[in-house]
Kinemage of the C-alpha trace (Angstrom):
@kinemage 1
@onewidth
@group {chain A} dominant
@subgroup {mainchain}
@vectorlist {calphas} color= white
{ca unk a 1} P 0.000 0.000 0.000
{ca unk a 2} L 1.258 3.785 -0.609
{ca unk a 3} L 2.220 5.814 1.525
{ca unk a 4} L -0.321 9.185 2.442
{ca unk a 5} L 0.654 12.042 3.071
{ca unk a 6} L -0.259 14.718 6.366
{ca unk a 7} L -0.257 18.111 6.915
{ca unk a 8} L 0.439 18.601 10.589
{ca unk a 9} L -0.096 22.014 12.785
{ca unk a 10} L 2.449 22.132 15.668
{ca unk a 11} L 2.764 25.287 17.934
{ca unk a 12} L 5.056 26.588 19.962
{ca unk a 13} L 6.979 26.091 22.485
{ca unk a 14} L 6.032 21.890 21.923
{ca unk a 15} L 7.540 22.180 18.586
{ca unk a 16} L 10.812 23.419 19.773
{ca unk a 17} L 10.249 21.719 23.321
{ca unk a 18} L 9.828 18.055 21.689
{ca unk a 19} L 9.627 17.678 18.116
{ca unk a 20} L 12.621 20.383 16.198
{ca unk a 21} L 15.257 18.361 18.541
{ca unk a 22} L 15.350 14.807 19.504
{ca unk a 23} L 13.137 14.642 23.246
{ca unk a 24} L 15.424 15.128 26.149
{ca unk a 25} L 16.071 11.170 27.341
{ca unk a 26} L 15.029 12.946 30.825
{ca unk a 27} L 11.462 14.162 29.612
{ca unk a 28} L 11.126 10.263 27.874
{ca unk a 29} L 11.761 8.711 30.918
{ca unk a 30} L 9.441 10.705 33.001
{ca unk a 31} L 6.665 10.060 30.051
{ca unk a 32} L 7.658 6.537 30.649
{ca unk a 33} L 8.579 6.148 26.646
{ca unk a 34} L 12.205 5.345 26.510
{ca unk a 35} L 10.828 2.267 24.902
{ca unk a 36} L 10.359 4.311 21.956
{ca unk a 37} L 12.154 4.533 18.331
{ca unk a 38} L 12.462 7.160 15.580
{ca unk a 39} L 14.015 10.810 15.947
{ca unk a 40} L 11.338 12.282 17.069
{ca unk a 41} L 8.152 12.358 18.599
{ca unk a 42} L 4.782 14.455 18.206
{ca unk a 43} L 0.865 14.129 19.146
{ca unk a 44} L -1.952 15.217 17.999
{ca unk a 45} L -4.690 16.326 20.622
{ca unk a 46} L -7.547 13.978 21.275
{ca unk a 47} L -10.460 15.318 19.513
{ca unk a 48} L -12.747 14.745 17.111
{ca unk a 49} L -10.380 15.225 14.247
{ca unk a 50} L -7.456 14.392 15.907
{ca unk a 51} L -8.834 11.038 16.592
{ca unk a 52} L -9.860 10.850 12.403
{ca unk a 53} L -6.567 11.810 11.501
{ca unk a 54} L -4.620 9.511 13.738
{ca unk a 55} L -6.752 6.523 12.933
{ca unk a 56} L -5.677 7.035 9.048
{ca unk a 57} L -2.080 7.445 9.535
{ca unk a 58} L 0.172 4.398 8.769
{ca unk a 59} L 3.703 4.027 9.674
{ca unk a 60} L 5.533 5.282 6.964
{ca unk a 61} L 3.589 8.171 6.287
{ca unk a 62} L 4.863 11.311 5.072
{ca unk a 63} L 4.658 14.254 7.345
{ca unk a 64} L 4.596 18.086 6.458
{ca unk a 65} L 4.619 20.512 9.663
{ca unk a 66} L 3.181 23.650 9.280
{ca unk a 67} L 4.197 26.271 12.531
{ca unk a 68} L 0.666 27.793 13.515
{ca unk a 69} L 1.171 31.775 14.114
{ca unk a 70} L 0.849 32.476 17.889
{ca unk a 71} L 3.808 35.116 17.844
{ca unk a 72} L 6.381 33.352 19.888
{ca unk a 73} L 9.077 32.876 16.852
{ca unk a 74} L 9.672 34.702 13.276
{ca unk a 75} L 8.871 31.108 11.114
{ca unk a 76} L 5.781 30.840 12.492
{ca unk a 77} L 2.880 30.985 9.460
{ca unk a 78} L 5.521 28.528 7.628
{ca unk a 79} L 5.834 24.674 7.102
{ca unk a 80} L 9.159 24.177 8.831
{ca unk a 81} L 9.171 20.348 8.967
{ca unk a 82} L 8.779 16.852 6.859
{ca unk a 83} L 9.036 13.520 8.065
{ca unk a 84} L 7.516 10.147 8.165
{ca unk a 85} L 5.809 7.898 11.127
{ca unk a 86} L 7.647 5.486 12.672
{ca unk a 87} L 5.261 4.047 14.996
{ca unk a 88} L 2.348 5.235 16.781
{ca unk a 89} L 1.847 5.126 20.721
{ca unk a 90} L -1.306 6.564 22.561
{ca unk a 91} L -0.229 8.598 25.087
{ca unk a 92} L -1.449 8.132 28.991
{ca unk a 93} L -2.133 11.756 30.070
{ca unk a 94} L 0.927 12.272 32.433
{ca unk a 95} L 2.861 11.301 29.456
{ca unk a 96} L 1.273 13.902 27.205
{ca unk a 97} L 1.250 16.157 30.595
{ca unk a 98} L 6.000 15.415 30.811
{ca unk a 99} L 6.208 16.245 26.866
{ca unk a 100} L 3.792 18.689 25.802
{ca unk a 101} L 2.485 20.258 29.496
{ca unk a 102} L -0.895 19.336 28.526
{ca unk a 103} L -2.918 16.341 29.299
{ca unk a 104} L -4.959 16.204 26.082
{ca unk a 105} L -2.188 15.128 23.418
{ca unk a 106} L -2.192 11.796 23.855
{ca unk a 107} L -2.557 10.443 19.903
{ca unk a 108} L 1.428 9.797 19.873
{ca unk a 109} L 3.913 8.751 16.909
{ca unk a 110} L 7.165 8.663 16.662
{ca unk a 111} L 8.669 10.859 14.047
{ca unk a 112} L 11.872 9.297 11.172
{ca unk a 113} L 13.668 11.211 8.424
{ca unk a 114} L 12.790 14.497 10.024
{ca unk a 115} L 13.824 17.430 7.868
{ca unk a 116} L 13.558 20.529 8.719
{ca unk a 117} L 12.638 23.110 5.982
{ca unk a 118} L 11.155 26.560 5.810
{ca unk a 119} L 8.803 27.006 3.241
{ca unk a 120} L 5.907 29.408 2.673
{ca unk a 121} L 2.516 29.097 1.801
{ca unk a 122} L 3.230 30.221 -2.013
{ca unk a 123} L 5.900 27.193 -1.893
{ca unk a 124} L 3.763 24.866 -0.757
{ca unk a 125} L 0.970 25.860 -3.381
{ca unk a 126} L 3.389 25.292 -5.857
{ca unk a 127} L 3.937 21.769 -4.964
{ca unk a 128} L 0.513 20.741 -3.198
{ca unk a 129} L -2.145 23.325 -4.634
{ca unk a 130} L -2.683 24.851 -0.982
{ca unk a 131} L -3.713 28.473 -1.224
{ca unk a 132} L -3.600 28.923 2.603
{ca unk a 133} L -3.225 27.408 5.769
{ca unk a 134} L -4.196 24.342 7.580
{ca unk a 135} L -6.616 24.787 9.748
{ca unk a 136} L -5.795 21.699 11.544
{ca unk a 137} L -3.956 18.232 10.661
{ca unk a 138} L -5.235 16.971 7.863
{ca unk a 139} L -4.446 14.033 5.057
{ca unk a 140} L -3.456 15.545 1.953
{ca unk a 141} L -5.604 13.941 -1.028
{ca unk a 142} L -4.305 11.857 -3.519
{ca unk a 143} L -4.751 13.882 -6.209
{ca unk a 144} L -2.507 16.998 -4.908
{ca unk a 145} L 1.072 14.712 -5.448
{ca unk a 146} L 2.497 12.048 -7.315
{ca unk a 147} L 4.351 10.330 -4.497
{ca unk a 148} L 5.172 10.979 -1.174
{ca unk a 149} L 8.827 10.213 -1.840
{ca unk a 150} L 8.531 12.965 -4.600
{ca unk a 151} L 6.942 15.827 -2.654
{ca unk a 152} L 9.554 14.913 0.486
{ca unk a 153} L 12.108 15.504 -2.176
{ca unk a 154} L 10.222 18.567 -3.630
{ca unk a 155} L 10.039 20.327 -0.296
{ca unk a 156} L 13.874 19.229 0.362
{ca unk a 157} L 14.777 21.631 -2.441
């Protein structure tokens, strides 16, 4: 089966906190994750649609952060990120509570072949057709890229 493909909202501080640098082996062993693999490791919060998203990703996945604007740092408003799931762990909430300082992102996956990038909306419609932002995390339909191997390499440039 294919690979999809995800756009992803992350804010800050988590991103920088947890996902732009490897987690702090302190903060995994407090989460009780050390178990863990891949480079990285995000979550999307437990709602509605983060529940719909996480049930349709797949290891292997492609990934595509986008920073939501909340004015803490100057690439917010930009993707800033690609990757691909390496396995996906639902969090207990005083694991999402030691990595992200909230109880409610517990939808977990560990993050390979992250890549960080800074691209802007115009680049991104370029390559994907995307005239503005996410609104949330969302899978990217079929019909917007070839592969996911080829837009990972499109957004490398």
């Amino acid at each position: 089966m294919a690979a999809d493909l995800f756009r992803v909202t992350v804010d800050e501080p988590n991103y920088g906190r947890v996902l732009e640098t490897p987690v702090d082996e302190e903060r995994l062993k407090r989460a009780e994750l050390l178990h863990l693999t891949g480079d990285r490791l995000w979550a999307q919060r437990n709602s509605d649609n983060g529940q719909q998203v996480y049930e349709a990703m797949s290891p292997g996945d492609g990934l595509l952060f986008y920073k939501v604007q909340r004015g803490h740092t100057n690439d917010e408003g930009k993707y800033v990120a690609t990757g691909r799931i390496k396995e996906k762990q639902r969090l207990k909430e005083e694991a999402s509570r030691a990595l992200f300082e909230t109880p409610v992102a517990t939808l977990g996956y560990t993050v390979t072949d992250f890549n960080p990038i800074l691209k802007s909306i115009a680049d991104i419609e370029d390559i994907l057709g995307y005239s503005s932002y996410p609104q949330s995390s969302h899978r990217v339909t079929d019909d917007r890229y070839k592969t996911v191997e080829h837009t990972l390499e499109s957004l490398s440039e």
